[in-house]
N, C-alpha and C positions, 0 to 999 in steps of 0.2 A: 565651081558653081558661079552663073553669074547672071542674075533678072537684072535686065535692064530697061527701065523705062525713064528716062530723064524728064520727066516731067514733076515739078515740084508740088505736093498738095497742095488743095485750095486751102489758106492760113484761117485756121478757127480762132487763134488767140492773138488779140491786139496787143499791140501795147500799154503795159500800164504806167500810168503817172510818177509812183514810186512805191517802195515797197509797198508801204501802210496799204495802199489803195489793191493790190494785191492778195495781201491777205485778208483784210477786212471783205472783199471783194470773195472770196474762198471761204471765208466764215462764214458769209450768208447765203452761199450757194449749196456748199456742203455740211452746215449745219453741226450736224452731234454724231456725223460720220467721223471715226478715228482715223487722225492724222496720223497721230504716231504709235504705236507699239514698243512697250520695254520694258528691260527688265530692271528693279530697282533695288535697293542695294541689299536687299534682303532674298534677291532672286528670283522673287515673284513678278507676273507678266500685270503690268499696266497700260493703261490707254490716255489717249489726249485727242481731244477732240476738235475738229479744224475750231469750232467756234471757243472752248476755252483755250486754244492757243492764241487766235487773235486777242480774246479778254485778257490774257496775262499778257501780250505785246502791248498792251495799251497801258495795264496797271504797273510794268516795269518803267516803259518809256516815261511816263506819268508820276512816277517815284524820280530817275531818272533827272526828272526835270524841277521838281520839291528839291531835290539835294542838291543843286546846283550843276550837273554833269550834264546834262542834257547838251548834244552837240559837241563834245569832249572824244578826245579820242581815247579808245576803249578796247583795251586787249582781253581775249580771250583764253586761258589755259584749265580744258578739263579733257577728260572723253567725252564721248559721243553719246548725249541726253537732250532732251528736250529742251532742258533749260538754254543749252546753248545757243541749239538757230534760234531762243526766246532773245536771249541777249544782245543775238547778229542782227535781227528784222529791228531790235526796237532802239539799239545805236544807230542804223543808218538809215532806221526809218526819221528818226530825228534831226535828222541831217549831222550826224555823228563820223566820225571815222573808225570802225572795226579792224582790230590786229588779231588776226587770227594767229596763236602761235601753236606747233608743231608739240602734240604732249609728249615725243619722246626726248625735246632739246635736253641737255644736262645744264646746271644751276647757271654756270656762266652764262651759257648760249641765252637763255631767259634775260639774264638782267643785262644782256647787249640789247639786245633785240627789243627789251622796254625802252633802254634810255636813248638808244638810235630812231623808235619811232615819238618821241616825245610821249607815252603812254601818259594819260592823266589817271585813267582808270583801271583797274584789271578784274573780271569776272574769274573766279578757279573754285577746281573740287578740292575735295578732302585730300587727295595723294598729293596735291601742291602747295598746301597750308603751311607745312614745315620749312620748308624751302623759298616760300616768300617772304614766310615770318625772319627767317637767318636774314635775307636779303635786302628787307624794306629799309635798313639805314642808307642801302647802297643805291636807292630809288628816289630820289630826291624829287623826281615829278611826280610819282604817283601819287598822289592824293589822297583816291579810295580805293579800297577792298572789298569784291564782295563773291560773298563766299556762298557758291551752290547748295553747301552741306553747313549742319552747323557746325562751330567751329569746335574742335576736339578740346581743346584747352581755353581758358582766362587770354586775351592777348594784353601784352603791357600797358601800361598806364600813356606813355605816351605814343603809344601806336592803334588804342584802342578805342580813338575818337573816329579814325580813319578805315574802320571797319563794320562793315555791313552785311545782315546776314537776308539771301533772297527771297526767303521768304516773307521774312516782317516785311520787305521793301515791296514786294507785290504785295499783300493784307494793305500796307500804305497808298500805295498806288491805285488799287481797285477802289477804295473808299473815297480819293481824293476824286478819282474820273467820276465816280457815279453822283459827286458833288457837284460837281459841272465845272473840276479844273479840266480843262482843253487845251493844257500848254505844248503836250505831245500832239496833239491829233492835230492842232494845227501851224508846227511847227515849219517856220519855211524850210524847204529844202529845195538846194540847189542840187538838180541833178547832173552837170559837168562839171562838180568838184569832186573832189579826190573824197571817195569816201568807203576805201579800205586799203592797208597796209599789205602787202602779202609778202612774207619772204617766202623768198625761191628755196628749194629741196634741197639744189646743190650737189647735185652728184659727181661736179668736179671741185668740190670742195667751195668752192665762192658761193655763196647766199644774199641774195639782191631786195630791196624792198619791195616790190612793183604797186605802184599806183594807181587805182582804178578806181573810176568814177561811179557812182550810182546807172547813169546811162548804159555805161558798160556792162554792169551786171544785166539790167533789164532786157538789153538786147540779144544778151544769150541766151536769156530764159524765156524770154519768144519765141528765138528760131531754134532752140530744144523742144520746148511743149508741138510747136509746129512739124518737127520733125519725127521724133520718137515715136512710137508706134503704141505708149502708153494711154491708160485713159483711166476715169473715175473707180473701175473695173478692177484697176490693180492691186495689186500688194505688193511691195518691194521691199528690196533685207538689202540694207545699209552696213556696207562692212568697210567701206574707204575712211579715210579720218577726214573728220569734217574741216580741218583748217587748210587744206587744200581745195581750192576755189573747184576743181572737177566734183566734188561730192557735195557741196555746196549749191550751186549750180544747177547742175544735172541732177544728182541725186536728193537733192531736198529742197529747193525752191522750184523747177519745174514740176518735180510731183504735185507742190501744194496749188499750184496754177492749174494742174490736171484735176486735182480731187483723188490723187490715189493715195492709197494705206502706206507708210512706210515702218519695215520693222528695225529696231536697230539693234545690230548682233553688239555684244559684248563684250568678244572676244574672238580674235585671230583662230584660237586652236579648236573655237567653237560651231566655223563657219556653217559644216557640214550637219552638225544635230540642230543647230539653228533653222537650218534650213526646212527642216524634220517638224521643227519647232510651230513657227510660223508660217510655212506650206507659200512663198512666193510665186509669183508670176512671172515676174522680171528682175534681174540684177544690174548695178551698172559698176563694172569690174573693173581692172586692171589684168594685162594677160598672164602677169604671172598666176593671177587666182582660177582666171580659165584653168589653164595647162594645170591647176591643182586638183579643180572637181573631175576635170577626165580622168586623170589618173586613181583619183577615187572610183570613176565608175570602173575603168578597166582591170586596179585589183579586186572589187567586188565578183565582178565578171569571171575573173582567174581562180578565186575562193571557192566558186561555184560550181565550178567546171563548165561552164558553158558559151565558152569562146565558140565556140561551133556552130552553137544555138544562134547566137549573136550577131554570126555573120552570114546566116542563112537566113533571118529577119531584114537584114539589112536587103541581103539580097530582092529579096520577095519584095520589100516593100518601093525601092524603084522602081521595078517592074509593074508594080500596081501603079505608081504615080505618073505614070507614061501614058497611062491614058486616062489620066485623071480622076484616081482613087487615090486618097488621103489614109494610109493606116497605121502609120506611125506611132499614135499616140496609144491606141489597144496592142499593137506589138512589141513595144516598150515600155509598158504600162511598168513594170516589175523595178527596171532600170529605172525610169524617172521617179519611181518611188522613194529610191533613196536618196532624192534630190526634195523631198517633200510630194512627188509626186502631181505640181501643175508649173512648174517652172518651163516657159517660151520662149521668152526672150531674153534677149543679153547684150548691153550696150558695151563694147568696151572700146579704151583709149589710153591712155598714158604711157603705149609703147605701141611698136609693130605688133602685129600679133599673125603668129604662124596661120594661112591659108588652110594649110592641111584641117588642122583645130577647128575652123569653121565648118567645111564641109561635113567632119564628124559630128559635132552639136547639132547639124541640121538634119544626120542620118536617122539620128535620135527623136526629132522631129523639135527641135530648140535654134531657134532664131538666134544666130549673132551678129548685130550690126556694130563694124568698125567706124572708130570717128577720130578725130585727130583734133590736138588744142594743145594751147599753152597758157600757160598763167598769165604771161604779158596781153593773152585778148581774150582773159576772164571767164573761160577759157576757150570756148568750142570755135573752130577754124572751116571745118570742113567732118562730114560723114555719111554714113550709108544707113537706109530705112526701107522698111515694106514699100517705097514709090521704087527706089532706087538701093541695089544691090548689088556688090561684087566682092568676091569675100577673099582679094588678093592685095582690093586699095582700103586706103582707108576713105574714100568717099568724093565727094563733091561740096566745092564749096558752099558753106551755107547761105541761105538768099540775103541780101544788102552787103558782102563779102567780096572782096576781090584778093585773087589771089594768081601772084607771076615768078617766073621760076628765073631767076638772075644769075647773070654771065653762065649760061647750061653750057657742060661740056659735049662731044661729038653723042652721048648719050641722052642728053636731054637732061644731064642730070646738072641742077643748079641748087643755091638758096633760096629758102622758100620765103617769098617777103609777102604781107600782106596790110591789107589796109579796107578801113572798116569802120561801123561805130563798135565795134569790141574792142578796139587798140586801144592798148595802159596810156594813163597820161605823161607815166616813165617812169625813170627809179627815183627812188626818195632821197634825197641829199646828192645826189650821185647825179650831177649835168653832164661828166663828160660819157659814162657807161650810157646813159640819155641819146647822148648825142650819135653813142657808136652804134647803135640798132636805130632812132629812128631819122630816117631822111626823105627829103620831099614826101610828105605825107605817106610811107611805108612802113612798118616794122619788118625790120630781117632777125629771121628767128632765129639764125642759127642751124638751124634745121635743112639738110640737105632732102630733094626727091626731083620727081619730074609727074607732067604729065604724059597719059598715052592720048590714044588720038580723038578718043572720045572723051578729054576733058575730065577721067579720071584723076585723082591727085597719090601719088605713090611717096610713100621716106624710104630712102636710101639712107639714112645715119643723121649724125649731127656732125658739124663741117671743123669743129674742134677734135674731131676724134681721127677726120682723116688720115691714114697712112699713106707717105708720098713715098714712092720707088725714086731712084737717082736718075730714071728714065723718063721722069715724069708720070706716073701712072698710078692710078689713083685708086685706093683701096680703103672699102666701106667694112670695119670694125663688125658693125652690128650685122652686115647679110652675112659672115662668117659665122658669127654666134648664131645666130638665125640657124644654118646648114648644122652648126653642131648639136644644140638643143632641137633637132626637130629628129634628131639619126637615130634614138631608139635607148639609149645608153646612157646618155650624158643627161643631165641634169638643169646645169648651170654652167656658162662657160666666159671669159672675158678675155678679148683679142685685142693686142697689140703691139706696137713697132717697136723693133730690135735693131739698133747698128750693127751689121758683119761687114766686118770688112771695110770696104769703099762704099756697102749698098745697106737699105733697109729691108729688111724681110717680116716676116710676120710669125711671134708667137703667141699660145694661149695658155691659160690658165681654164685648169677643167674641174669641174665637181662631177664626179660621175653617180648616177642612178644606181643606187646599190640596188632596189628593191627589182628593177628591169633585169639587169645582172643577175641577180639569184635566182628571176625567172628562167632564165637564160639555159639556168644550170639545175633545171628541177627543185627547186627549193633548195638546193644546198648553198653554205653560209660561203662566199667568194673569198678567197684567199687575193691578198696582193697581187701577187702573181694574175693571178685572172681578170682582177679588176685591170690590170696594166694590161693586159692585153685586148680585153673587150675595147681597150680607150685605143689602143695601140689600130686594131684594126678600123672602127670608125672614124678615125683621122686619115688613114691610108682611104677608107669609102672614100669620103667627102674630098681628099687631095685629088684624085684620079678623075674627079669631076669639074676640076679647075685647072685654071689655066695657070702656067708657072709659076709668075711672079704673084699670084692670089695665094699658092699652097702654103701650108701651114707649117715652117721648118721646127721648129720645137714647139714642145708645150711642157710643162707640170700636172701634176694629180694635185689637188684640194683635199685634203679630210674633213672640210665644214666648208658650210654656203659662204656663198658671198656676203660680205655686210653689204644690207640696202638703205636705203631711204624709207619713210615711211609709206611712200607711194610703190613700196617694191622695187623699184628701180636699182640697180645695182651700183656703186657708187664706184666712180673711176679715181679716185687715190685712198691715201692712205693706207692700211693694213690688205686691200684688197689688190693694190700694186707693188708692193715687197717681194721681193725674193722669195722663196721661202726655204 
């Protein structure tokens, strides 16, 4: 599939000043329209409303600034609730610095991660009370506590001066602002200073601080609101973790600059009834979560018996759209129902994401535009929108963006470096890792691809993962996994380089699709034996389709997924690189 009109909308959203003037700017527009949607800890669905979100960004920042933290740097550890992007807007709306940390880290990983970025502060829920309470001897900068929920227990005598509960601090807050304290609201801020922490995911085990200015966020939430094909109109279900600047970003600050609803799911294993739930219009995903709802629609579909059905709809309805009949959405009425039944669109990024997957969502009559980013340019790089469409790249550089592909091989294939007002201002404490990505005004991402001829931008891999033959020739990790995870079988797969001999060759590790598998075999439950060979023959597929020194000379079977990252990402060491 591929619409192409390279021309970039006319830009509806300016630039704003800094947060505050954002959302304050989104409170008065959108008023007692709900911003947010959720469930609360009792499991009952609540609302937040743009305008009492801006009220509580003022009454925390405003408290905030009564208790001396105002402009402090301010780490973040809960799930995904309102209170949190309350927390994010109103630290660096104050000209603060925000540490978003990762809620699956374990206790170590926290108290590095506090005392490497100087944390004065830290916001957390209930599930991290016990584990900061163990820790806070070990915390010698933090300060203050303050705690989403209240706190389960009495805390010690001498640690219970340093703990705060958010709610009294908003009731403080709101009381003080309507008195006509203005210490937040008019608080300077510098917008090319450094004003969020972000460690990296790390999927090869190293976790980096990256540095990013208030500018840099603004800039992305510009050229997102300007690009996505969202509006006041929407409803969206939040299922990324918010301490990853893509859902951050994308997923909840461009919203509140559009005026669309956001809902926030709960839960990983709840996506699909969530979805049921609160009935969305748009998601902005990660591809492993694509490749999860088709395979929900396709065992639905299997359940039913109506694979037949299916593909004689699909049929029918290109042939209508060939001369300009739209009927996707009454033809699939059934199917999308078990998606909520109005879900369109679907931004996704934090990986390649299989072509095929596209063209399918779109058969369905569901928009996916690919986009590409990275933490270090906060994050959006480049993507694809209703102007502009091709569902094999991941897009076109976004506008004020420049992006060039370094030292490209006889394929065009190079590092992707770019340069921008979205580039981090670098890593925190870290000048020489600083010094090895950024040069002459570039970041190099690390990130391998090329252009085609029309200025599309393509990833070929990350250039730490490359496989070099003794021949010189150069072999891309991920379009292998690519070719495995797309053949029908397999699940999950992760490729890489073996010494034989004198030369390097290439094996994999496989998770194979049981549930494809036993379709395979009329419902019956796959023996060993079958599963090794279902794997055994899709690897012979995919070799006969490659050229020699690309085929795949051994592999292993998996009995469990891969450990990922919290972005889904599959993590290249540790337990995921072993033997087995």
């Amino acid at each position: 599939m591929v619409r192409l009109k390279k021309i970039y909308p006319t830009e509806k959203y300016g630039k704003y000043a800094n947060l505050q003037e954002l959302v304050s700017a989104s409170a008065m527009r959108f008023g007692d329209k709900p911003l947010y949607k959720y469930f609360d800890a009792d499991g009952q669905i609540r609302e937040m409303s743009y305008c009492t979100f801006g009220n509580e960004t003022k009454a925390i920042g405003t408290a905030l600034a009564a208790y001396g933290l105002l402009g402090k740097r301010i780490a973040i550890l809960s799930e995904s609730r309102p209170e949190w992007m309350v927390g994010y807007v109103a630290t660096i709306g104050g000209g603060g610095v925000t540490i978003p940390l990762d809620r699956e880290l374990q206790t170590e990983q926290i108290r590095n991660f506090l005392n490497l970025s100087e944390a004065n502060t830290i916001f957390f829920s209930a599930p991290y009370e016990k584990a900061l309470l163990e820790m806070a001897p070990e915390l010698p900068g933090v300060r203050a506590f303050i705690a989403f929920d209240e706190p389960a227990e009495p805390w010690p005598a001498e640690l219970a001066d340093r703990l705060f509960v958010y709610r009294r601090m908003a009731e403080d807050g709101r009381e003080m602002y309507e008195n006509g304290n203005d210490a937040y609201t008019s608080a300077h801020v510098d917008v090319y200073a450094m004003s969020a922490i972000i460690f990296t995911s790390g999927t090869t085990g190293t976790s980096k601080g990256v540095m990013l200015s208030h500018d840099n966020l603004l800039e992305c939430v510009r050229a997102s609101a300007n690009m996505v094909n969202f509006s006041s109109r929407d409803v969206l279900l939040s299922v990324l973790p918010l301490h990853h600047t893509y859902e951050t970003c994308c997923g909840m600050l461009t919203p509140i600059c559009l005026g669309a609803t956001v809902c926030i799911n709960n839960s990983l294993k709840y996506v699909v009834r969530n979805m049921n739930i609160f009935r969305p219009t748009g998601m902005i995903l990660v591809p492993l979560f694509v490749s999860t709802i088709y395979k929900k629609i396709c065992d639905e579909v299997r359940k039913k018996g109506k694979e037949k059905l299916l593909a004689r709809g699909i049929a029918a309805t290109k042939l209508a759209r060939k001369v300009g009949i739209d009927l996707r959405k009454p033809v699939f009425a059934e199917v999308r129902r078990g998606l909520g039944g109005r879900l369109s669109k679907i931004i996704c990024g934090g990986a390649a994401l299989d072509p095929d997957l596209v063209d399918r969502f779109d058969e369905l009559g569901i928009q996916i535009a690919q986009g590409y980013g990275i933490t270090e340019c906060a994050p959006l790089v480049a993507g694809n929108n209703d102007f502009f469409l091709k569902s094999d790249a991941v897009g076109l550089p976004i506008p004020g963006v420049e992006i060039r592909i370094d030292d490209p091989d006889e394929e065009g294939v190079g590092e992707i470096a770019v340069r921008g007002p979205n580039v981090m201002l670098g890593y925190y404490n870290d000048a020489a890792a600083t010094d090895a990505v950024l040069r002459g005004g570039w970041f190099y991402t690390g990130d391998l691809g090329r252009f085609d001829d029309e200025g599309w931008l393509y990833i070929t891999g990350r250039k730490k993962n490359v496989i070099i033959t003794k021949n010189g020739k150069n072999i891309y990790p991920e379009e292998l996994e690519y070719r495995l995870n797309a053949n029908g079988v397999i699940d999950e797969s992760l490729v890489m380089g073996a010494l034989e001999g004198a030369d390097v060759t290439v094996r994999a590790k496989i998770f194979p699709d049981l549930d494809a598998i036993r379709d395979s075999l009329h419902g019956s439950v796959p023996t060993k034996e079958q599963i090794a060979e279902a794997v055994r023959r899709a690897v012979a597929e995919i070799n006969e389709k490659l050229p020699s020194y690309k085929r795949i000379r051994s592999y292993k079977i998996r009995e469990s997924a891969f450990e990922k990252t919290t972005t889904q990402k599959i993590k290249r060491f540790g337990d995921n690189m072993k033997d087995e």
